[in-house]
ROTORGU-557825 format. One line per 3 residues: number of its first residue (from 1); their letters; for each residue z negated, y, x of N, C-alpha, C, O. Coordinates in steps of 0.2 Angstrom, whole numbers, plus 5000, padded with zeros to 4 digits. Each point is the difference from the previous one (the first is absolute). Layout:
% ROTORGU-557825
NUM	A	Z/Y/X/Z/Y/X/Z/Y/X/Z/Y/X | ...;
% end
This chain:
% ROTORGU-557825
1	XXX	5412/5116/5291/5001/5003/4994/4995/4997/4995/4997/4995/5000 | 5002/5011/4997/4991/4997/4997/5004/5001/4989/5004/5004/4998 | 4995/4993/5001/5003/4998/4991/4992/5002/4995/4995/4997/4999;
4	XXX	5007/5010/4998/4994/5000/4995/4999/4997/4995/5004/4999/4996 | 4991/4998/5004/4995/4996/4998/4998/5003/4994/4998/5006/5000 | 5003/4989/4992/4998/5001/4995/4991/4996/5000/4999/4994/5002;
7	XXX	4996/5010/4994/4994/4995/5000/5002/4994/4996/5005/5000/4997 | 4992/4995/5003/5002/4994/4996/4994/5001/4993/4995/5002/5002 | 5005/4996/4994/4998/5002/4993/4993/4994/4999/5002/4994/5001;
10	XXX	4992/5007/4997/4995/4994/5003/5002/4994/4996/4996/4995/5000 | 5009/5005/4994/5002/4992/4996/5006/4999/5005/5002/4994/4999 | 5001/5009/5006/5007/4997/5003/4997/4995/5005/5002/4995/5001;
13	XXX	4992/5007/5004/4998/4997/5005/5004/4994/5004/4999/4995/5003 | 5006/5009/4997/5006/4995/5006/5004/4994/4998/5003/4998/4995 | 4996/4998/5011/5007/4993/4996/4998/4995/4998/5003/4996/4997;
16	XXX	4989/5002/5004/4996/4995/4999/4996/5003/4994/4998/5005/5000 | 5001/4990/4995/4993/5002/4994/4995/5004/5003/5000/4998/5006 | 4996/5006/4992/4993/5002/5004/4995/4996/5001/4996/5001/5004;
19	XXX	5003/4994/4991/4997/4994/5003/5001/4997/5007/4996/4999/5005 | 5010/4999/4995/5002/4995/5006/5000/5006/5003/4994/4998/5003 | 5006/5009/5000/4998/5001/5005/4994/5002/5001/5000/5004/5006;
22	XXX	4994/4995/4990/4995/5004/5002/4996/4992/5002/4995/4999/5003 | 5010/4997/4994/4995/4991/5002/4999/4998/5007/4995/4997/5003 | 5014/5008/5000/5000/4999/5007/4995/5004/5007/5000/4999/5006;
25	XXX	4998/5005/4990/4996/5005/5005/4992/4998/4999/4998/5002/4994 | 4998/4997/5008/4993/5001/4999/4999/5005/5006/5004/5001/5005 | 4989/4999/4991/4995/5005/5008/4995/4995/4999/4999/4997/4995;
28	XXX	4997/5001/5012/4997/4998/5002/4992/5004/5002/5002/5006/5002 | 4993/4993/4998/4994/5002/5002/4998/4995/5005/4999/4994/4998 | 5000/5009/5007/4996/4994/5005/4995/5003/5004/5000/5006/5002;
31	XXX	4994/4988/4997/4991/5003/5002/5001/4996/5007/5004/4995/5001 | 4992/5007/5003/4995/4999/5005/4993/5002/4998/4998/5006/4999 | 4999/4989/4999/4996/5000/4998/4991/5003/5005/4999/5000/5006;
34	XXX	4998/5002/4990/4994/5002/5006/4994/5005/4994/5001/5002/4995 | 4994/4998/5008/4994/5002/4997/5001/5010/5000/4999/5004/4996 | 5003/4997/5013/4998/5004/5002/5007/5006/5001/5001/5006/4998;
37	XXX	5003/4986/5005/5007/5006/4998/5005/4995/4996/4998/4994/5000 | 5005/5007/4997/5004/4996/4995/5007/5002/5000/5002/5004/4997 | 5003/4993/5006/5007/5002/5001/5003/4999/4993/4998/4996/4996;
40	XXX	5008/5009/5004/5004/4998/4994/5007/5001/5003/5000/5003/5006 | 5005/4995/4991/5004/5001/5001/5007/4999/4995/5002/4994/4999 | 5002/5012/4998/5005/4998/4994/5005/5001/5003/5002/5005/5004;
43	XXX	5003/4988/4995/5008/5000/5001/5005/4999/4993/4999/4997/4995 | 5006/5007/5007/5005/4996/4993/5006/4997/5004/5003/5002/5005 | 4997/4991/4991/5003/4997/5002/5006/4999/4996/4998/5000/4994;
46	XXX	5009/5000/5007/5009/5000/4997/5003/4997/5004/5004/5002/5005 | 4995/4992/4993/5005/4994/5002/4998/4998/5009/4994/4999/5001 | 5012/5002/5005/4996/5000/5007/4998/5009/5002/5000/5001/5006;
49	XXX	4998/5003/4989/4999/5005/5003/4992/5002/4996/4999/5000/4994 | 4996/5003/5013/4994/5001/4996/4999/5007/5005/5003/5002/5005 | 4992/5001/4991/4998/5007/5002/4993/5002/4999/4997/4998/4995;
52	XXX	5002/5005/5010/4991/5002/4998/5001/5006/4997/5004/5004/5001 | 4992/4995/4994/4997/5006/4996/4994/5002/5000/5000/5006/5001 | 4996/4991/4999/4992/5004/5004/4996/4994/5004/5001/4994/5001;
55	XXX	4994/5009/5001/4997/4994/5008/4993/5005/5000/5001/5006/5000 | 4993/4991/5002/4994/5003/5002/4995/4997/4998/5001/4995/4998 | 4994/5008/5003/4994/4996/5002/4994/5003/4997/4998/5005/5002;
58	XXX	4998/4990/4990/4995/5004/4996/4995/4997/5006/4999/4994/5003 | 4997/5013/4999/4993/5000/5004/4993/4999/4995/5000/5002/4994 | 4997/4996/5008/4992/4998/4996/4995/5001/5006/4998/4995/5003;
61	XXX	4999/5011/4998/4993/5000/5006/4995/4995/4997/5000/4997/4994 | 4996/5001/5014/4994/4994/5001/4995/5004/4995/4996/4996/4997 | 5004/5010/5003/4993/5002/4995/4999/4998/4996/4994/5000/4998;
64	XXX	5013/4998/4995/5000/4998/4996/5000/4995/4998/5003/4995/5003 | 4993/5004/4990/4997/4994/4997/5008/4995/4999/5005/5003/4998 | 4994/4990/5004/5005/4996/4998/5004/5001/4993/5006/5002/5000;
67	XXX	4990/4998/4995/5004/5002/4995/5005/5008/4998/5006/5000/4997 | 4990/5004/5007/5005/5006/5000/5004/5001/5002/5005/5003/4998 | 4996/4991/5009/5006/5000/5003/5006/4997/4997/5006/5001/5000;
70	XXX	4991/4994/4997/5003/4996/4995/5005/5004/4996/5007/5000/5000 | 4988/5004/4995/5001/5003/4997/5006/5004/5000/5005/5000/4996 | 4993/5005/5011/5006/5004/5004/5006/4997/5000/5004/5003/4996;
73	XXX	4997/4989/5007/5005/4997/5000/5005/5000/4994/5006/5003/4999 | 4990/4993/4994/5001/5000/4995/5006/5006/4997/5005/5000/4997 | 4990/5004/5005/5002/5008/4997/5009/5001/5002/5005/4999/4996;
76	XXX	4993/5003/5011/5006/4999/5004/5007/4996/5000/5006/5002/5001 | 4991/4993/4999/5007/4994/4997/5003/5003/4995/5005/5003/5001 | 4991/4996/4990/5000/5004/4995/5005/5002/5001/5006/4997/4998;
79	XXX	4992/5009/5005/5005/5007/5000/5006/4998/5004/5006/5003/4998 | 4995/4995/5006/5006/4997/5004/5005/4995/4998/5006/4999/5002 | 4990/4997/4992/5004/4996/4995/5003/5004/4996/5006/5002/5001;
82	XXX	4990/5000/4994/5004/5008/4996/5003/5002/4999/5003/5000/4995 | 4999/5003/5015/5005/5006/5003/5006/4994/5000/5005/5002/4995 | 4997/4992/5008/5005/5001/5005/4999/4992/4994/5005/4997/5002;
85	XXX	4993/4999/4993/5001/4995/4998/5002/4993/5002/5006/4998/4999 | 4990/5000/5005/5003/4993/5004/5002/4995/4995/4997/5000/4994 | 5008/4997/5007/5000/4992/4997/4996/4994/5004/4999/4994/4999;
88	XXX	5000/5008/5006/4996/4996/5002/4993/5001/5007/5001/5005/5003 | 4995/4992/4997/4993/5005/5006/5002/4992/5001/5001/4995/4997 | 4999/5006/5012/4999/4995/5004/4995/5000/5005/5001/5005/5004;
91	XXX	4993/4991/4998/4996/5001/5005/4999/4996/5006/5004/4995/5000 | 4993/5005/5004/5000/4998/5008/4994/4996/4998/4994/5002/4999 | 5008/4990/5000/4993/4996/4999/4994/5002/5005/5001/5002/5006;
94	XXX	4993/4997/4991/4994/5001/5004/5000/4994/5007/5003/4994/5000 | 4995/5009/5004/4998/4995/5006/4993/5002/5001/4997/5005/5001 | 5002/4987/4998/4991/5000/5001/4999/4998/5009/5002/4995/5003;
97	XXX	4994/5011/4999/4999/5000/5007/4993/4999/5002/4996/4997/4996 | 5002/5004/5009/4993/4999/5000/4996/5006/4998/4994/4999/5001 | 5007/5006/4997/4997/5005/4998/5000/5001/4992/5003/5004/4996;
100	XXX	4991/4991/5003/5001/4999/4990/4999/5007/4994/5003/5001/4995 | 4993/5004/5009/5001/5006/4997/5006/5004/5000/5002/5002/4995 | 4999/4998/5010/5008/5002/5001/5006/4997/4995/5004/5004/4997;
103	XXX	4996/4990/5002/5002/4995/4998/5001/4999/4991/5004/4997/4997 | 4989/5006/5001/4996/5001/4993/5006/5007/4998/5003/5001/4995 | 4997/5004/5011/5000/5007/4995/5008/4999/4997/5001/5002/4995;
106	XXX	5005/4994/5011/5003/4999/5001/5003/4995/4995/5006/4999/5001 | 4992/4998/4996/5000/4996/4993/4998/5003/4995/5003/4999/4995 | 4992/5006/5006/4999/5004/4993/5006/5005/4999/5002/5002/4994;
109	XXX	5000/5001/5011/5005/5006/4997/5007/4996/4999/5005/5003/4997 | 4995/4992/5006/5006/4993/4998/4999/5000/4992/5005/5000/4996 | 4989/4999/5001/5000/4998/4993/5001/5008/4996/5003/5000/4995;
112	XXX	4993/5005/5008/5001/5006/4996/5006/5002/5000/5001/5005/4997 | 5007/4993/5007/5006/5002/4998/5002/4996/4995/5003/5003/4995 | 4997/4990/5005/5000/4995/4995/5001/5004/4995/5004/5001/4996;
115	XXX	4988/5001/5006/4998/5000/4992/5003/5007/4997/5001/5000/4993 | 5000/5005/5011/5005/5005/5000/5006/5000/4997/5001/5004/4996 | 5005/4989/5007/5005/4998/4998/4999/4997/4993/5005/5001/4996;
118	XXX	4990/4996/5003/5000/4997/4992/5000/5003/4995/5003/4998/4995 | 4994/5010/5006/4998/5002/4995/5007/5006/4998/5001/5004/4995 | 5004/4995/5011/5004/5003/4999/5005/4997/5000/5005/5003/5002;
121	XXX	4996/4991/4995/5003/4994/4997/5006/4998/5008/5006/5001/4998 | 4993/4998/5008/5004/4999/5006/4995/4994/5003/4994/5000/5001 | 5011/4995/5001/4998/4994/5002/5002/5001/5006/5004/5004/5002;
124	XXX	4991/4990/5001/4997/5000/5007/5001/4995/5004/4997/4995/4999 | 5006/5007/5007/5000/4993/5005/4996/5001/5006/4995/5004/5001 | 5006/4992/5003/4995/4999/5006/5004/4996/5007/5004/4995/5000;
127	XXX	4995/5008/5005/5003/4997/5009/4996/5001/5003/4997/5005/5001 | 5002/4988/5002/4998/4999/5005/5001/5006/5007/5006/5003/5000 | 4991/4999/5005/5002/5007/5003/5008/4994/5006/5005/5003/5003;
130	XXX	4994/4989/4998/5004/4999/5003/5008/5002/4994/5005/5003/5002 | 4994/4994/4993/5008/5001/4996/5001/5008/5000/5006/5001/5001 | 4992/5002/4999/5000/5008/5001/5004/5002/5007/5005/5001/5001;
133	XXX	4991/4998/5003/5003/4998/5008/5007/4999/5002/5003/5002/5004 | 4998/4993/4992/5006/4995/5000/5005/5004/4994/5006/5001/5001 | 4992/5001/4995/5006/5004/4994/5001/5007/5005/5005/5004/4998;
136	XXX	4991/4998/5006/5003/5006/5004/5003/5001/5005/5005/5003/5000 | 4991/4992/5004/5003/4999/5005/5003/4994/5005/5003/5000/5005 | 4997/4994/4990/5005/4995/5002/4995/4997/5003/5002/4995/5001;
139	XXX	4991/5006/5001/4996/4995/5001/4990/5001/4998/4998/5005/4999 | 5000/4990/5002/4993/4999/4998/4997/5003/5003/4998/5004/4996 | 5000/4999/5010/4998/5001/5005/5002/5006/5003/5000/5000/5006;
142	XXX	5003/5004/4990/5001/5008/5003/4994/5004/5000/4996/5001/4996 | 5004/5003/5009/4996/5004/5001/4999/5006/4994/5005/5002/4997 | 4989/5002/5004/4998/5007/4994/5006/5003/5001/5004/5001/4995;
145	XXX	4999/5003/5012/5005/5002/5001/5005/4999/5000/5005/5005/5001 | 4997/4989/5000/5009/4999/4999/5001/4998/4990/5005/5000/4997 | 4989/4999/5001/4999/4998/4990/5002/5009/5000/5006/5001/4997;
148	XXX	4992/5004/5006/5000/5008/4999/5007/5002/5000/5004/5001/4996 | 4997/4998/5010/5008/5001/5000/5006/4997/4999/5005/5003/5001 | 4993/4990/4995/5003/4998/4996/5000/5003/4993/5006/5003/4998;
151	XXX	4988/4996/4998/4999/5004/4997/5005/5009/4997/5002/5002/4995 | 4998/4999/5011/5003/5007/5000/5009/4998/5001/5003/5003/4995 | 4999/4993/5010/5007/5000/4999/5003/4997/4994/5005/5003/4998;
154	XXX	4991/4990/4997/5001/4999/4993/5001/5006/4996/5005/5001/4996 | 4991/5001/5005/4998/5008/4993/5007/5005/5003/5002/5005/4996 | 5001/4995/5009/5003/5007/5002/4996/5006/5002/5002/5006/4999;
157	XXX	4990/4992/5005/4997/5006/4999/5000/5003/5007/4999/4997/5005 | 5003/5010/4996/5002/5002/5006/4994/4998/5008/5002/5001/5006 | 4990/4996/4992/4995/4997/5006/4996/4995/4995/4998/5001/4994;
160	XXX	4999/4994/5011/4997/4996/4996/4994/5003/4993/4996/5005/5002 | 5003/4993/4994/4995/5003/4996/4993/4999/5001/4998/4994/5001 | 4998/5012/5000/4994/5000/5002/4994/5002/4994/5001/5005/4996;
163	XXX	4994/4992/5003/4994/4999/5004/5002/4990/5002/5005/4997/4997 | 4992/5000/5005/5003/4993/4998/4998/4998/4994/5005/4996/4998 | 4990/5004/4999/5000/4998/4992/5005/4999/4996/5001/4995/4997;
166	XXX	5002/5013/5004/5007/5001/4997/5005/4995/5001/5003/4997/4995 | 4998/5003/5013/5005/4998/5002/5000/4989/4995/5004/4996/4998 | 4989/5004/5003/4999/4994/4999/5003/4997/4994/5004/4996/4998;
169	XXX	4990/5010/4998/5004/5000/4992/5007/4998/4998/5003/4996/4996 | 5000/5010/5009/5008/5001/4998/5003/4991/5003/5006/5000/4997 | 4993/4995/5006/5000/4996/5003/5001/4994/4994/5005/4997/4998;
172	XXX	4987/5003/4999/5001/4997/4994/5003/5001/4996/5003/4996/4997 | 4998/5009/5001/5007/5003/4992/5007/4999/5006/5004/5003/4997 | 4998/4996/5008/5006/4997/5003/5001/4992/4998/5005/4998/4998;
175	XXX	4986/4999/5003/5002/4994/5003/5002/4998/4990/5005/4997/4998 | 4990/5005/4998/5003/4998/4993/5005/5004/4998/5002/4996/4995 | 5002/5009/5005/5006/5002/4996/5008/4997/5006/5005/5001/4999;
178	XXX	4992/4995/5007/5005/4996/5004/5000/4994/4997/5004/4996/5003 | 4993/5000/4994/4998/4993/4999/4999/4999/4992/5004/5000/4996 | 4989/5000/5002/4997/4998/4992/5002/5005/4996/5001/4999/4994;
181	XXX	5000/5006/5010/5001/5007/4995/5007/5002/4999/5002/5005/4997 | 5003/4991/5005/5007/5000/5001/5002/4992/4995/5004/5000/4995 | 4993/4996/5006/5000/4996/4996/4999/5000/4991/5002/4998/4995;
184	XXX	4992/5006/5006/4996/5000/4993/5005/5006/4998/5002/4999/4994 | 5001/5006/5008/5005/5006/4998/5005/4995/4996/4999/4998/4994 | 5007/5000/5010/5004/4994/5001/5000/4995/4992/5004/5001/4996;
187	XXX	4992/4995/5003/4997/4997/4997/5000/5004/4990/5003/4999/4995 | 4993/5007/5007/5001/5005/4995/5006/5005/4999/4999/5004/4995 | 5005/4997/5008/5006/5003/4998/5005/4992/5000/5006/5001/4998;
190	XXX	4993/4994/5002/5005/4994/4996/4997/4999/4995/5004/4998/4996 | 4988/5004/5002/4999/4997/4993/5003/5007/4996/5004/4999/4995 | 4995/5007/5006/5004/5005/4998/5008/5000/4999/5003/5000/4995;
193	XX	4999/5000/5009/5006/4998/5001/5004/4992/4993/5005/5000/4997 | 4990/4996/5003/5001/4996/4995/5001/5000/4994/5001/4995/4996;
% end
């Protein structure tokens, strides 16, 4: 039996103040960081239950001058903060490998999100790719594809998410709205609450 449903009025907003309940929800943004492809990935997170909302991957061709790409980056974030408004941009610490260029571009589009998140007043954490691993899948040392299908069964998504960037992205805005980003909510709906 289904009971018609009156809309609720946007001052009634349910049984908790609309403070406390908007303190408990954030959305998450999470980079996989890269010069060439740049994963992103947004979750909203409510209490133990999180959902993807968007996931993909900003492309930058080799032709283009470092800064453009940059640039592109920049741009693109921008617009993806704007849209979907994070309370928080989490990124995948750089790991310095033996390929220092690689390593450079991958630091620089690390700081063009940054700088991205600053200017649209959202603070910013950082994980190591082992705590990431371990917030998904229960250990350090999981492989790209079982992080994927993890990934996918956390979100509720009917197959792991693809390209892997995405998938990676989505990984870090898990590992932060399961941990610091549950914390840091928590925290500000008791100062609210008080």
């Amino acid at each position: 039996m289904t009971f018609p449903r009156r809309p609720l009025k946007r001052d009634q907003g349910g049984i908790r103040p609309p403070a406390q309940n908007q303190s408990l929800m954030q959305v998450v943004m999470g980079i996989d960081p890269g010069a060439a492809n740049l994963g992103f990935g947004i979750v909203r997170v409510e209490g133990n239950r999180m959902v993807a909302l968007d996931g993909g991957v900003v492309e930058t061709g080799p032709e283009m001058p470092m800064e453009r790409r940059l640039e592109r980056i920049h741009s693109a974030l921008g617009d993806l903060m704007s849209w979907h408004e994070p309370r928080a941009l989490a990124l995948e610490q750089v790991y310095f490998g033996k390929n220092v260029v690689s390593a450079m571009g991958v630091g620089q589009a690390s700081g063009v999100a940054m700088l991205a998140a600053a200017q649209h007043g959202i603070k910013c954490f950082s994980y190591t790719p082992q705590a990431i691993k371990m917030a998904v899948c229960g250990s350090g040392a999981a492989g790209k594809e079982q992080v994927q299908r993890m990934v996918g069964m956390l979100l509720g998504l009917p197959a792991p998410p693809t390209p892997d960037h995405a998938a990676d992205a989505l990984a870090v805005a898990i590992c932060h709205g399961g941990g610091e980003g549950r914390r840091h909510a928590e925290s500000s709906a008791a100062g609210v609450a008080g």
